[in-house]
N, C-alpha and C positions, 0 to 999 in steps of 0.2 A: 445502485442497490436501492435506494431511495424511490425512485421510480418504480421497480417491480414488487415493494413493500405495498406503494399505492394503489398499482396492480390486483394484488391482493384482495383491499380492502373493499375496492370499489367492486370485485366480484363478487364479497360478500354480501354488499347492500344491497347487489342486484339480485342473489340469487335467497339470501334468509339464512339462517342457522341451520345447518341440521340437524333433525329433530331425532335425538339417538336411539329413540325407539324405534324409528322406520330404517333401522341401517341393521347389518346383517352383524355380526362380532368381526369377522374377520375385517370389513369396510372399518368401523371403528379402529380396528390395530392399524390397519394402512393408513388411515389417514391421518391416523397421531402420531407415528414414529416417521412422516414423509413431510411434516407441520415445520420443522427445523427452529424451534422456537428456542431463544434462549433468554430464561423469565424468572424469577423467584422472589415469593413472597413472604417464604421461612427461612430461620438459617438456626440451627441446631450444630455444634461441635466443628467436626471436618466435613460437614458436606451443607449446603440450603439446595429448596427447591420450590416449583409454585404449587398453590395448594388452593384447587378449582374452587368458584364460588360453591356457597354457602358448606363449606366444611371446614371444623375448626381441629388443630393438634394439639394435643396433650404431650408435654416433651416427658420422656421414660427413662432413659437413661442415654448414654453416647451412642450405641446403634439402633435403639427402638426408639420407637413411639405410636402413638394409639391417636386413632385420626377418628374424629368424629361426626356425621352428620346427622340430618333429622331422625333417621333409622337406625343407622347400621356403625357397627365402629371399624375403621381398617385398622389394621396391623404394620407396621410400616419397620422393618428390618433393612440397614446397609450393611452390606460386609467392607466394610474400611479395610480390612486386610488382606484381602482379594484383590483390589483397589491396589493397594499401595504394591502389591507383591506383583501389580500387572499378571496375574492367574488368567488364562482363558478358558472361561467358564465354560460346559459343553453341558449340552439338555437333550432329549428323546422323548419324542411324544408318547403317550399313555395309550394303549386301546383298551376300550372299555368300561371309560368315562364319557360323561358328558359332551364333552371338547375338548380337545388338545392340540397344540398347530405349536409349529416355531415362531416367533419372532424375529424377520430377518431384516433390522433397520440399520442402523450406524455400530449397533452391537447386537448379539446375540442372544435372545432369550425364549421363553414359555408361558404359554397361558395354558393350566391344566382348570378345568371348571366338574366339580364332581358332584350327583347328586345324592344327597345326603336322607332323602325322603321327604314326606309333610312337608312337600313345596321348599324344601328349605338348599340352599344351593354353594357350594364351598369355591369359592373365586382363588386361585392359587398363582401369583404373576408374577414371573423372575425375571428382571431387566435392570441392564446397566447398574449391574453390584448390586440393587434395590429388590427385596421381596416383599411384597403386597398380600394379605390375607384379608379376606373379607366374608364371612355370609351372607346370602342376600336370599330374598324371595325370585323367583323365577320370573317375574317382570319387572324385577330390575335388576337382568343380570346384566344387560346392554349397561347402566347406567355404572354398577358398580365397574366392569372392564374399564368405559369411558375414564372413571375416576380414578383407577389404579393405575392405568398406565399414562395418562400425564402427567402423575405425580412421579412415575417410576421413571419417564425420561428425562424428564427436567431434571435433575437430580445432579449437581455439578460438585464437584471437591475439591478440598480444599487444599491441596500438596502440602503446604507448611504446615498446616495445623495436626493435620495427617499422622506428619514424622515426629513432632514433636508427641501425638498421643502415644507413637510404638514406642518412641524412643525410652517413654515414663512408662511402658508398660501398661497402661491405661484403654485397650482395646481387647474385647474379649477373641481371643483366638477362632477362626473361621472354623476350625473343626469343633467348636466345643456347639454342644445340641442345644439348642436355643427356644423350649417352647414362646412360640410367638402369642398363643392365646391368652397367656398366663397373663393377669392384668393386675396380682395381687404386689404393685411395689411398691404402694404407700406414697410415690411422687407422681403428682397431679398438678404440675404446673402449667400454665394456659401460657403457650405462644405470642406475645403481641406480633400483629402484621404488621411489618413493614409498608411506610411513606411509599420509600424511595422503589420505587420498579426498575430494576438493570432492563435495556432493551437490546438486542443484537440482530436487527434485520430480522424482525418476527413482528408477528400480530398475536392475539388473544388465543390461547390455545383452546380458552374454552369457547369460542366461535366455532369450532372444527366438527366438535360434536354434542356441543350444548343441549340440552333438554329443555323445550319449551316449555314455559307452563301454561 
């Protein structure tokens, strides 16, 4: 395994970064959920995940958080109890939006992208228990996908810590309406990153569809 990690690597130096503006969305979705990386550089409650250069989390409470970069803020929802309940979640593309396609990787999810007017672009990514909301301007909507959904696969949990949050009751219910926009809770606590990187027979996920500068 070690050898086709090397594999890997050396095909990256020889061929560059992809520059995720010259890639189509759907190229983005294939190549992140086909990446098999297992990385993370936050860890929040019952689940961590890696969290692409240059954007920093704001932890919000046990299923949210607000992810923030030079621009834009994401929205970061797990359903833990979906999760735990082993729920198989099922999704239908939209006509008459922007974009809409399945997500058909190691699990099942949606990119719905709607245009909201005045250039302004509503990113909506449902994968592996993980919801991702974002607005973004219309050239970068490549970059916000990019950034939703390697945060949304990396996404691993934590079983015990899981049970013990149902157990205390301590998980908001998957049915209960969850505005995700709503940014008014008063905790703004800043994430330290993690040293240590877990590695599992992967490479940088942000090499797959990095954005030059």
């Amino acid at each position: 395994m070690k050898k086709y990690i090397m594999l890997l690597l050396i095909l990256f130096m020889m061929t560059g970064c992809a520059v995720v503006n010259n890639l189509s969305i759907d190229q983005i979705v294939n190549r992140t959920v086909k990446s098999k990386y297992k990385m993370f550089n936050q860890v929040s409650g019952g689940f961590k995940y890696y969290l692409p250069k240059g954007l920093m989390a704001i932890k919000q409470d046990e299923n949210n958080q607000i992810i923030k970069s030079s621009k834009y803020d994401y929205y970061l929802y797990v359903d833990l109890v979906s999760y735990y309940n082993h729920i198989n979640l099922s999704y239908e593309e939209s006509s008459g939006i922007y974009y809409s396609k399945l997500i058909n990787g190691d699990k099942l999810g949606i990119i719905n992208i709607t245009d909201l007017g005045k250039d302004v672009y509503y990113i909506n990514l449902k994968y592996n228990y993980a919801t991702i909301q974002v607005k973004v301007k219309k050239k970068d909507i490549n970059e916000g996908v990019a950034n939703s959904l390697i945060i949304a696969s990396s996404v691993i949990y934590n079983d015990e810590i899981i049970a013990n949050l149902m157990k205390n009751d301590e998980i908001s219910s998957a049915e209960e309406v969850i505005n995700i926009f709503d940014t008014n809770t008063g905790e703004t606590n800043q994430l330290e990153y993690q040293d240590d990187i877990e590695e599992d027979d992967t490479y940088d996920p942000d090499m797959i569809v990095r954005k030059e500068n």
